[in-house]
C-alpha positions as protocol buffer text, in pm:
chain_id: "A"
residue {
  index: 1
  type: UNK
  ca { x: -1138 y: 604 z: 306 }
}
residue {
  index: 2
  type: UNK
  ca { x: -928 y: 932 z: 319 }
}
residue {
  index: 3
  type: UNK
  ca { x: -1127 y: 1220 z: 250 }
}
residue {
  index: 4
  type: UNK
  ca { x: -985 y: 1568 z: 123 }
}
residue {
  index: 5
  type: UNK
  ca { x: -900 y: 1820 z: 342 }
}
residue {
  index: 6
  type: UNK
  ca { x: -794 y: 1579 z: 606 }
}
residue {
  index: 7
  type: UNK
  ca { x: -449 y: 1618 z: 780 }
}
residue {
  index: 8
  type: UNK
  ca { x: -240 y: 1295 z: 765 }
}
residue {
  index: 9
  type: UNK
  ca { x: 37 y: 1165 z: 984 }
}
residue {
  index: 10
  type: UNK
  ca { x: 26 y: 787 z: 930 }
}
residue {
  index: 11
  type: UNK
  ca { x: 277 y: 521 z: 823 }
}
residue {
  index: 12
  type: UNK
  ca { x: 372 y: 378 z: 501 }
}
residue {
  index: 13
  type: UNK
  ca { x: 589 y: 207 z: 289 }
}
residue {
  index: 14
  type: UNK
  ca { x: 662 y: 374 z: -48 }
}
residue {
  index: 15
  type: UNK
  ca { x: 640 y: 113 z: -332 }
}
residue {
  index: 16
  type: UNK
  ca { x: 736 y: 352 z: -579 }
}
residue {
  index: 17
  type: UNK
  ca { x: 862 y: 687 z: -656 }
}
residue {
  index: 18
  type: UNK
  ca { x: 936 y: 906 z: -960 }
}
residue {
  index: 19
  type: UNK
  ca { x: 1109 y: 1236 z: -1051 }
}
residue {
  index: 20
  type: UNK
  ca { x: 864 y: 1484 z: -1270 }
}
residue {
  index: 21
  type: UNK
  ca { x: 813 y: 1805 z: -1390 }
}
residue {
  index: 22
  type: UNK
  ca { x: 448 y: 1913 z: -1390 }
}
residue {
  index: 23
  type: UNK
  ca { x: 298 y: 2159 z: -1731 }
}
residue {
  index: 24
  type: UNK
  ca { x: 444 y: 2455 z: -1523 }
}
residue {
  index: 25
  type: UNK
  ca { x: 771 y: 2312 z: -1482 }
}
residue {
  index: 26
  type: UNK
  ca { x: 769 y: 2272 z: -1121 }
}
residue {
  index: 27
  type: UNK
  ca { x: 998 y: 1970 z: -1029 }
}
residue {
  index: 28
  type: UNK
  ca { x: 785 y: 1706 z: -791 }
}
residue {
  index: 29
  type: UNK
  ca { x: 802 y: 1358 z: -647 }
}
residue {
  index: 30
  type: UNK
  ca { x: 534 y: 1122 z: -743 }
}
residue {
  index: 31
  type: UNK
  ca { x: 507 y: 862 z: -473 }
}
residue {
  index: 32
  type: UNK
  ca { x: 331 y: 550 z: -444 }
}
residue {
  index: 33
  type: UNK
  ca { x: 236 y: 406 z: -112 }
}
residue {
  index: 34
  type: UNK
  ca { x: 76 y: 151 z: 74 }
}
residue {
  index: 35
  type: UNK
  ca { x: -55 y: 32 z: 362 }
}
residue {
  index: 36
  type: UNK
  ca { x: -163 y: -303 z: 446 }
}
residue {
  index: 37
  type: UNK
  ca { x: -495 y: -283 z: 237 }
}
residue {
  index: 38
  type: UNK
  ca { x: -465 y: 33 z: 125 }
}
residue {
  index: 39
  type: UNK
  ca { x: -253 y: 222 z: -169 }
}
residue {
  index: 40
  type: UNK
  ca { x: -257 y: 596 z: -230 }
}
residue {
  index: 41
  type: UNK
  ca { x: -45 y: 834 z: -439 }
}
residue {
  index: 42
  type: UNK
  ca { x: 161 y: 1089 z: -334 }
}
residue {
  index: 43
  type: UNK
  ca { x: 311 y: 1374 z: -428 }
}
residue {
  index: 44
  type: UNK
  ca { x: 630 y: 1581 z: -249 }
}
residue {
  index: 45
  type: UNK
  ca { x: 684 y: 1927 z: -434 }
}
residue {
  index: 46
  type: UNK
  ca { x: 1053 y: 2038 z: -472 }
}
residue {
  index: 47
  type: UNK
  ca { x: 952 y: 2278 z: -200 }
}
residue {
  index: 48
  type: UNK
  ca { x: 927 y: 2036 z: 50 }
}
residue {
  index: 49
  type: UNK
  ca { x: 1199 y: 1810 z: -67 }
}
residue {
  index: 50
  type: UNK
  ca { x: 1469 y: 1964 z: 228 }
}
residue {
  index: 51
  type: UNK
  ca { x: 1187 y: 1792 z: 494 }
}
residue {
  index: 52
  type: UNK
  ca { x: 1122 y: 1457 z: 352 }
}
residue {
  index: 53
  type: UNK
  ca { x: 1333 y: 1163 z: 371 }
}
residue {
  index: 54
  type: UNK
  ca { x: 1160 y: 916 z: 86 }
}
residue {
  index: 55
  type: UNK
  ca { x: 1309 y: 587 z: -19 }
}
residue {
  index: 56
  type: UNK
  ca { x: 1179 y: 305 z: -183 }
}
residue {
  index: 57
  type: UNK
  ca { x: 1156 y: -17 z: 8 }
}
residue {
  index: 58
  type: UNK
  ca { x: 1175 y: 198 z: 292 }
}
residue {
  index: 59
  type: UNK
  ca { x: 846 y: 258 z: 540 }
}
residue {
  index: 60
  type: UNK
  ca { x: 814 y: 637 z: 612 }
}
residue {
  index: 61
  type: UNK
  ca { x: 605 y: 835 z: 892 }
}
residue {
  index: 62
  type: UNK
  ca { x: 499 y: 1138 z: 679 }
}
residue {
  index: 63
  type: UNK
  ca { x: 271 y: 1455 z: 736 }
}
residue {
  index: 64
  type: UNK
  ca { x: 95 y: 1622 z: 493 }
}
residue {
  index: 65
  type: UNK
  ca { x: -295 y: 1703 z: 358 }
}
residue {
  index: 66
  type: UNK
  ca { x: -489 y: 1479 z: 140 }
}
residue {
  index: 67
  type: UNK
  ca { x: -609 y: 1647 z: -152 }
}
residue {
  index: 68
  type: UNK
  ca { x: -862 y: 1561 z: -482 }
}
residue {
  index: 69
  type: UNK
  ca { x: -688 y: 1547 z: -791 }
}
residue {
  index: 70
  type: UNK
  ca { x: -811 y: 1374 z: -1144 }
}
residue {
  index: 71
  type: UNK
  ca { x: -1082 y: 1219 z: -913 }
}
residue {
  index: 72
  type: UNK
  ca { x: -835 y: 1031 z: -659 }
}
residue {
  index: 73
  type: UNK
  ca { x: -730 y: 1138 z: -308 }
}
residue {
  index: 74
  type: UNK
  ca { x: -399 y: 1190 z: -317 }
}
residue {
  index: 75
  type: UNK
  ca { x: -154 y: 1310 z: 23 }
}
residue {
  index: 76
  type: UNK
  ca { x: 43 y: 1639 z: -73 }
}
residue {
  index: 77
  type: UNK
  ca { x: 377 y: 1537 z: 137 }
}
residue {
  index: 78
  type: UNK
  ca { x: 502 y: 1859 z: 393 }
}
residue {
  index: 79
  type: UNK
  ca { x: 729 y: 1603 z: 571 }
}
residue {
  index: 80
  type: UNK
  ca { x: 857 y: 1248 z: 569 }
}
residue {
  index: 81
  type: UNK
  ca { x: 1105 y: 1092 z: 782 }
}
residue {
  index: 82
  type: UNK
  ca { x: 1232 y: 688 z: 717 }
}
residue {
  index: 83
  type: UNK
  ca { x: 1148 y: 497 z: 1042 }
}
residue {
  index: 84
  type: UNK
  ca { x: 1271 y: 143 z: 1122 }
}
residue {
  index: 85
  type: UNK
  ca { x: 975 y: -69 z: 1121 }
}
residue {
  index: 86
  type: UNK
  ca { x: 921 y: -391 z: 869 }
}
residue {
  index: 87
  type: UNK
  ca { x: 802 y: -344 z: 521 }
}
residue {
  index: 88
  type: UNK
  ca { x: 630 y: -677 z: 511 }
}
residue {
  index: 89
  type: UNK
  ca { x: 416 y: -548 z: 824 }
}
residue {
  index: 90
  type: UNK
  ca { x: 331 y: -287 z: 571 }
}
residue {
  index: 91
  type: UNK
  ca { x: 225 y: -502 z: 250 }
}
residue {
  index: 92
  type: UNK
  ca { x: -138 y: -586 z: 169 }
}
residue {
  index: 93
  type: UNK
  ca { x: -170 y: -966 z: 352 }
}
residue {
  index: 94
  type: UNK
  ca { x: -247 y: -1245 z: 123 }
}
residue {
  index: 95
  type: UNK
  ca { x: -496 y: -1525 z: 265 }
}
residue {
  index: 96
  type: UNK
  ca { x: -311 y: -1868 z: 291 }
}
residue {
  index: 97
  type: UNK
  ca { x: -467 y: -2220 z: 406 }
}
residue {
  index: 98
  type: UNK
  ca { x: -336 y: -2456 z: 604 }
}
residue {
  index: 99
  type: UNK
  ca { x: -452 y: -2843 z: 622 }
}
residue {
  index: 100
  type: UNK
  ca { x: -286 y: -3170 z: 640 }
}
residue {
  index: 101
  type: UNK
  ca { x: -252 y: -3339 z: 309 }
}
residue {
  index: 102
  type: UNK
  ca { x: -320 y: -3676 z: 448 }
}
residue {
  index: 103
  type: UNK
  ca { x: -634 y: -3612 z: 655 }
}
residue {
  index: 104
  type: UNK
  ca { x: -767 y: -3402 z: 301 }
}
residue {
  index: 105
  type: UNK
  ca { x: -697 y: -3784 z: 105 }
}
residue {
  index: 106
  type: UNK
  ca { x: -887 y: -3994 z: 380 }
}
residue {
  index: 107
  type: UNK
  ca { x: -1167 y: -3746 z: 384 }
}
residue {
  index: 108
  type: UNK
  ca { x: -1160 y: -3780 z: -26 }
}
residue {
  index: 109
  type: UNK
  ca { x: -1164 y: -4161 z: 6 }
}
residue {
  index: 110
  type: UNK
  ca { x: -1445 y: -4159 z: 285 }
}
residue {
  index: 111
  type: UNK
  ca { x: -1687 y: -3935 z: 2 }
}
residue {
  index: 112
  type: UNK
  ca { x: -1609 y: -4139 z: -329 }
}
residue {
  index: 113
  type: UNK
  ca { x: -1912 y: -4341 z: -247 }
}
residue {
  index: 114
  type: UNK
  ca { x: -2122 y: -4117 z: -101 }
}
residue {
  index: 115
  type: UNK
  ca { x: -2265 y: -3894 z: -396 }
}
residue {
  index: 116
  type: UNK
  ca { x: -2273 y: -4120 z: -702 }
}
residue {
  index: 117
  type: UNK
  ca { x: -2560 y: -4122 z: -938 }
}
residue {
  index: 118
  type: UNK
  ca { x: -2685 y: -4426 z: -1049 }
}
residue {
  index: 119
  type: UNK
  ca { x: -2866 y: -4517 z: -1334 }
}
């Protein structure tokens, strides 16, 4: 788990992103990002936008600080650049089995008899 105050120059591929205007008026990115297992939020300040290359779909190498906000860590973006790496290698993995459908029947057959109740 990220904790504030940590510096961060990882990987990630940004699964969303939105233009908004904070109470002050300040103009920001809100990004959201993931990582395999894990999903933070982001945020790139208009500031910052001339040293960040964000796209959705996209995975980026960023820099930046994570930081508490509303109870969540969240990464305050100083600088993102797009690399060329997979998103899928990038997306939280799903489990998936694998058997043979026709040795799973013959097992079922072998156990119909096996755990009846009789009365």
């Amino acid at each position: 788990m990220m904790m504030p105050g940590a510096v961060v120059n990882k990987e990630y591929l940004v699964r969303e992103l939105e233009e908004r205007v904070s109470k002050n008026g300040k103009r920001y990115q809100s990004i959201k990002l993931v990582n395999k297992g894990e999903e933070i939020r982001a945020i790139i300040w208009d500031d910052n936008r001339v040293n960040c290359q964000v796209v959705v779909g996209k995975v980026v190498c960023l820099n930046g600080l994570a930081e508490a906000y509303n109870g969540q860590v969240n990464i305050k973006i100083t600088e993102a650049k797009i690399v060329d790496k997979n998103s899928e290698d990038f997306e939280p993995q799903i489990p998936t089995m694998v058997f043979d459908i026709d040795c799973v029947e013959k097992n079922l057959k072998s156990w119909t008899g096996m755990n009846r109740i009789t009365y």
